[in-house]
C-alpha positions as CSV (number, residue, x, y, z in Angstrom):
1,X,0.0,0.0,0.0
2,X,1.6,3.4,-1.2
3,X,3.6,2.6,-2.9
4,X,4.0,4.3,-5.6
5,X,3.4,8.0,-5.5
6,X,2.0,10.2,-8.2
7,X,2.7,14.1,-7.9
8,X,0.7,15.9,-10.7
9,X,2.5,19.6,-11.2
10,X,1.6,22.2,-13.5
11,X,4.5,24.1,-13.2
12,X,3.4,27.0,-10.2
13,X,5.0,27.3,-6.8
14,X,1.4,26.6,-5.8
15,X,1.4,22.7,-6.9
16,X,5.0,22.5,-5.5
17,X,3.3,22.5,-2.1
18,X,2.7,19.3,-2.2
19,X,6.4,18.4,-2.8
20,X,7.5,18.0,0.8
21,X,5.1,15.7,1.5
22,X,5.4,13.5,-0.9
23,X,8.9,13.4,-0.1
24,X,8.5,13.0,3.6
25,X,6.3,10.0,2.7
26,X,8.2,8.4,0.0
27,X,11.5,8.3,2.2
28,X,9.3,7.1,5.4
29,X,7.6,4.3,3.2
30,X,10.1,3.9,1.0
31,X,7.6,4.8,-2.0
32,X,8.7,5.2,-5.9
33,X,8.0,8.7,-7.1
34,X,6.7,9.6,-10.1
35,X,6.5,13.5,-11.2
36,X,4.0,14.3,-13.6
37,X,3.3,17.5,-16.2
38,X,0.7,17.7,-19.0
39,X,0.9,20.1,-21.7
40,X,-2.3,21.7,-22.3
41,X,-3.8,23.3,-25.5
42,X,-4.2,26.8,-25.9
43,X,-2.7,27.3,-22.4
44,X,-2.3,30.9,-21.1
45,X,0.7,32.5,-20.3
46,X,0.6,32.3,-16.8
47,X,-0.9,29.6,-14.0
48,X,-1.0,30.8,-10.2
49,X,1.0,33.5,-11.1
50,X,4.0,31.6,-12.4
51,X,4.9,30.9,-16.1
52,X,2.8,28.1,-17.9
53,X,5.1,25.4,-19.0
54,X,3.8,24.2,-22.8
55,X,6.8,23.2,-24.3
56,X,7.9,19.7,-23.9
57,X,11.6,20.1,-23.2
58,X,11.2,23.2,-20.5
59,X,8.4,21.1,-18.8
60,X,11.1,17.7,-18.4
61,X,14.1,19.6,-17.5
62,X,11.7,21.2,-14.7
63,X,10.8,17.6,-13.3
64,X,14.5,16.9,-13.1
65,X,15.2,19.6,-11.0
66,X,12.4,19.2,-9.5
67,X,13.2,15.4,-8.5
68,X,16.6,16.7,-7.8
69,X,16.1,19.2,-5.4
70,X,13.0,17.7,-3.1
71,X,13.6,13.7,-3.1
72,X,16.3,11.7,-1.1
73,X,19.2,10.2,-4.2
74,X,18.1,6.9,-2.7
75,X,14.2,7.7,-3.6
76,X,13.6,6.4,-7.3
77,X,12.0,9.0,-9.2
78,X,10.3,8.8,-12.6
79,X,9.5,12.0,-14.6
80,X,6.5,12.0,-17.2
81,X,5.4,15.1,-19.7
82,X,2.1,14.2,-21.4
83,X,3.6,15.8,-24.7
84,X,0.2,15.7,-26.6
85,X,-1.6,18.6,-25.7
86,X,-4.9,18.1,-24.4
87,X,-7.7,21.0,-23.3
88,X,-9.5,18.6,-20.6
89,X,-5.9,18.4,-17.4
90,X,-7.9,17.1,-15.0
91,X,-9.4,14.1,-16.7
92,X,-5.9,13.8,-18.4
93,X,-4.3,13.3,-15.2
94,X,-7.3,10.6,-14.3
95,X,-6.4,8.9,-17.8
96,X,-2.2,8.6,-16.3
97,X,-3.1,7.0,-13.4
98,X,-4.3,3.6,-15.2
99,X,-1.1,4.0,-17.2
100,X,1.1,5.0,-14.5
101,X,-0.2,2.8,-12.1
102,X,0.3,4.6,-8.7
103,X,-1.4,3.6,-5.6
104,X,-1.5,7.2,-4.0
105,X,-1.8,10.6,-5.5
106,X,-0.4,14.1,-3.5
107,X,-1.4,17.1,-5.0
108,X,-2.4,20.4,-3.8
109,X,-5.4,22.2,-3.2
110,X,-4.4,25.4,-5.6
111,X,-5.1,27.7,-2.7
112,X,-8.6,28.9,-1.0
113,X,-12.1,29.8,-2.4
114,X,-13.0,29.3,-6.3
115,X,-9.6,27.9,-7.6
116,X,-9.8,25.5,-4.3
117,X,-13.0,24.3,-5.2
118,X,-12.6,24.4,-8.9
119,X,-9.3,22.2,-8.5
120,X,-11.0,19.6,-5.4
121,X,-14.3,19.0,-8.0
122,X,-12.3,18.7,-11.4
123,X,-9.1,16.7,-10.4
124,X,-9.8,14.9,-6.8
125,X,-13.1,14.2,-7.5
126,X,-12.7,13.2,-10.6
127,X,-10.1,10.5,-9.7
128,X,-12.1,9.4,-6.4
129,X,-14.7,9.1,-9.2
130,X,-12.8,6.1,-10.7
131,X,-13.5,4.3,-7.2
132,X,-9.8,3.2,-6.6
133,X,-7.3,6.3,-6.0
134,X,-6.7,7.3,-2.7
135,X,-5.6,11.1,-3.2
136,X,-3.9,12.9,-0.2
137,X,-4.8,16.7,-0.9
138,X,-1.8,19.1,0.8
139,X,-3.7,22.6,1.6
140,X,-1.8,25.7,1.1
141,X,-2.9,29.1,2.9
142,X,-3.7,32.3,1.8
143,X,0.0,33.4,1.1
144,X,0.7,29.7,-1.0
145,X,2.5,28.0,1.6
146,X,1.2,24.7,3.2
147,X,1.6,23.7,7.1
148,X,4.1,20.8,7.3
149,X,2.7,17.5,7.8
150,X,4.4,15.9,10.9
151,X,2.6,13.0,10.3
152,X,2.7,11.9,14.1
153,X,-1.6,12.4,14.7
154,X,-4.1,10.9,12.4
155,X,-7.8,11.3,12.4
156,X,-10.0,8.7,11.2
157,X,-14.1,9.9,10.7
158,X,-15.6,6.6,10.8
159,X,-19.2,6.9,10.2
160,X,-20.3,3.0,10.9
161,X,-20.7,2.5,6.7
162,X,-18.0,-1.0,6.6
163,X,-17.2,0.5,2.5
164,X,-15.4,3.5,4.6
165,X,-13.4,1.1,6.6
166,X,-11.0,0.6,4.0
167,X,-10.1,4.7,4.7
168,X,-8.9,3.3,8.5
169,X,-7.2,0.1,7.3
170,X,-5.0,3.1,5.1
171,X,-4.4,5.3,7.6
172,X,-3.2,1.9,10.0
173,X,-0.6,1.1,7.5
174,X,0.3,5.0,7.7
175,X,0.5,4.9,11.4
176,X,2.5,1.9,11.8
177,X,5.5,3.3,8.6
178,X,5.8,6.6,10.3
179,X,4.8,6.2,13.2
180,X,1.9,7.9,14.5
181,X,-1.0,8.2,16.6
182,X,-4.4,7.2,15.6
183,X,-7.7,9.6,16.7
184,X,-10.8,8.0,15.7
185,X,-13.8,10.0,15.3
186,X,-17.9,9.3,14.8
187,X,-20.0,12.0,15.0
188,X,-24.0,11.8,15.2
189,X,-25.5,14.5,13.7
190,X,-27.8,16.3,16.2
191,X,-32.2,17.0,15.1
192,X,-31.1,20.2,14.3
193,X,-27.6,19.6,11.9
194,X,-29.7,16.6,10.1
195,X,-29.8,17.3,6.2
196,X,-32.0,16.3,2.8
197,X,-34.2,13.1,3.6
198,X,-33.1,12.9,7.2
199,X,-34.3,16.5,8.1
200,X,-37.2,16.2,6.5
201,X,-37.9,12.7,8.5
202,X,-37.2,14.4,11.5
203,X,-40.0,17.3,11.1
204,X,-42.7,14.7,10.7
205,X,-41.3,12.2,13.1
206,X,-39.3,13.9,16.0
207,X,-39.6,11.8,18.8
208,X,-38.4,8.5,16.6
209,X,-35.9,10.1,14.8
210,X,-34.5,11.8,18.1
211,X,-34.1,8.3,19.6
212,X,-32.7,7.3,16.9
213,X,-30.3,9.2,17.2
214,X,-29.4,8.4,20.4
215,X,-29.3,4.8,19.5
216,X,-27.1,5.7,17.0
217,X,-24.6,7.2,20.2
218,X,-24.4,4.1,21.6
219,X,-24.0,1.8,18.9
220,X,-20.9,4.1,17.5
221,X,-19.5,3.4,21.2
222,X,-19.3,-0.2,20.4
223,X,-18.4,0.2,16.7
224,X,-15.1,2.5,17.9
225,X,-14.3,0.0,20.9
226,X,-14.2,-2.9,18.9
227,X,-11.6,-0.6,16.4
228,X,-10.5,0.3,19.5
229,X,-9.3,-3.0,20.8
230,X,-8.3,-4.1,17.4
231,X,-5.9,-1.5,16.7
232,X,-4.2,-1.6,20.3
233,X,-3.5,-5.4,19.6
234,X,-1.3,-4.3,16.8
235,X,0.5,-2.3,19.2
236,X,-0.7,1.1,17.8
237,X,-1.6,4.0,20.0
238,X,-4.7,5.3,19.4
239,X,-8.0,7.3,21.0
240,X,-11.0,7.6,20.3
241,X,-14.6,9.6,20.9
242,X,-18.0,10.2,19.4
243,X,-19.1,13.7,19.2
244,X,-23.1,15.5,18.2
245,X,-23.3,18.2,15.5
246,X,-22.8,19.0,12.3
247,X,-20.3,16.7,10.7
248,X,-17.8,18.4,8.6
249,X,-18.1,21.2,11.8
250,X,-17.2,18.4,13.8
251,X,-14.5,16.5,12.2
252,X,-13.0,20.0,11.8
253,X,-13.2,21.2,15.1
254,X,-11.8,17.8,17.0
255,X,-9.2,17.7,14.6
256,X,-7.3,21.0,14.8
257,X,-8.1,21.0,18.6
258,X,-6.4,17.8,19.1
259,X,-3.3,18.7,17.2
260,X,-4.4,16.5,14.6
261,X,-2.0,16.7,11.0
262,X,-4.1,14.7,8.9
263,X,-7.7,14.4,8.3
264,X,-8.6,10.6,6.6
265,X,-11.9,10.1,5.2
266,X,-13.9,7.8,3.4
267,X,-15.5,8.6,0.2
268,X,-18.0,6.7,-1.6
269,X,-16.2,7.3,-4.8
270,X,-19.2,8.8,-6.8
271,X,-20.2,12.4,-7.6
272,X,-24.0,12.8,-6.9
273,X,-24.7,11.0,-4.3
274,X,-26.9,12.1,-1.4
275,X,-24.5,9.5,0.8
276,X,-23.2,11.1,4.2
277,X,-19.9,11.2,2.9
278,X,-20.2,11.7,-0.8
279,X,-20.6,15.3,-2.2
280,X,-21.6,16.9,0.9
281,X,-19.2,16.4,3.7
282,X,-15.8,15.7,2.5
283,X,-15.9,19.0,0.3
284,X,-16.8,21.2,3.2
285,X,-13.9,20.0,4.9
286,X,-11.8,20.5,2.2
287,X,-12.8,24.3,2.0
288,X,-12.4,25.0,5.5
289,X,-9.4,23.8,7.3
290,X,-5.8,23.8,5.8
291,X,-5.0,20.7,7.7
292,X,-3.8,17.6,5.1
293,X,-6.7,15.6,3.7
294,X,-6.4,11.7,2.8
295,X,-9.6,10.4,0.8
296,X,-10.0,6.6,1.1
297,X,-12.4,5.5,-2.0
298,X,-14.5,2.7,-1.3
299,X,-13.6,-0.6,-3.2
């Protein structure tokens, strides 16, 4: 598991963000590298600021430095310049990921509001859409730099759905290569953070749906004990809790007040879905906290 590392770059300072990460991880895992550039048609001038690379030879002597400068000489690093030029990046970069083969994909965020979200929902999404690429996004703040990534605290959101347990069996192997800690999280949503169908069941049935909520609280005990106890046995350290409220609040809130450096979710890998994980919560995350983000696709 991870390894073999993919880092699309487009040539900014921005995507660069994600370059110490995925060096910290490759020499901690002892992950191949591969660097990745596609040319695209009719590019402009400029991306993020920084000069567009469009021609072929600029754009591979830039992944050479670039593998020079941020990986370990005992890291084996591939560079690869889609020289075709295409007008549809994103679902270019989902296209090299059957041919490259990777098993993990680091790229940045691009950075907050409208080029966040435009980048998350055309590239991330897009590959989660493919139901097999776990993508670990690297958040940059307002000024293009991203917090480093200590990797010593993970959280888990665990929401009971057994598809999503394939996000804390990732996140496991994580803890045990780098080591860190584990922090498991469930949180039940309370009557008034409910959404969609659930909202609108719990205006014409309160009193079941608030029980059922509270059934759900103790179940989610039991669920994260028996994680609990399996996890210890493999000699990892690890906590965890069940919180009420809004979800992506939630996860966000427990996260950065417990030092947290990485956020691991499970995704259902589909856009469209009114799942409680799928388009609704791991996006708000995403747009609100510059913490790390790992997204687990269900298999």
């Amino acid at each position: 598991m991870f390894q073999h590392i993919l880092v699309p770059l487009d040539g900014s300072h921005l995507a660069e963000a994600a370059l110490p990460v995925a060096a910290q991880l490759s020499k901690k895992l002892g992950s191949s590298v591969t660097l990745l550039h596609v040319i695209e048609k009719n590019a402009p001038e400029e991306i993020h600021g920084d000069r567009h690379l469009t021609n072929p030879d600029e754009a591979c002597a830039y992944l050479e430095q670039i593998a020079e400068k941020y990986f370990d000489p005992e890291i084996r690093v591939e560079t690869h310049v889609h020289t075709q030029e295409v007008e549809n990046v994103p679902q270019s970069i989902v296209e090299h990921t059957s041919e490259l083969a990777p098993d993990l994909i680091v790229m940045c965020t691009h950075g907050a509001g409208g080029i966040r979200k435009w980048f998350v929902g055309s590239i991330a999404q897009r590959v989660i859409g493919q139901g097999k690429m776990p993508i670990l996004l690297v958040q940059p703040d307002e000024y293009g730099a991203a917090p480093p990534v200590r990797f010593a605290r993970f959280m888990v959101a665990l929401d009971g759905d057994k598809e999503h347990e394939r996000a804390l069996r990732g996140a496991a192997y994580l803890a045990q290569a780098t080591p860190a800690r584990l922090h498991l999280l469930t949180v039940i949503p309370t009557m008034g953070t409910l959404t969609g169908q659930r909202a609108a069941t719990g205006k014409l049935l309160p009193t079941a749906t608030q029980a059922m909520l509270e059934y759900n609280e103790e179940t989610a005990i039991t669920f994260l004990q028996r994680h609990l106890d399996e996890l210890r046995s493999q000699g990892l350290e690890v906590e965890a809790e069940v919180r009420r409220g809004d979800p992506a609040h939630m996860i966000i809130e427990s996260a950065e007040g417990n030092g947290d450096d990485l956020i691991v979710l499970g995704t259902h890998g589909k856009a469209g879905m009114n799942a409680f994980w799928a388009g609704s919560v791991a996006p708000k995350i995403v747009g609100h906290t510059h913490l790390a983000i790992l997204l687990v696709p269900a298999i």
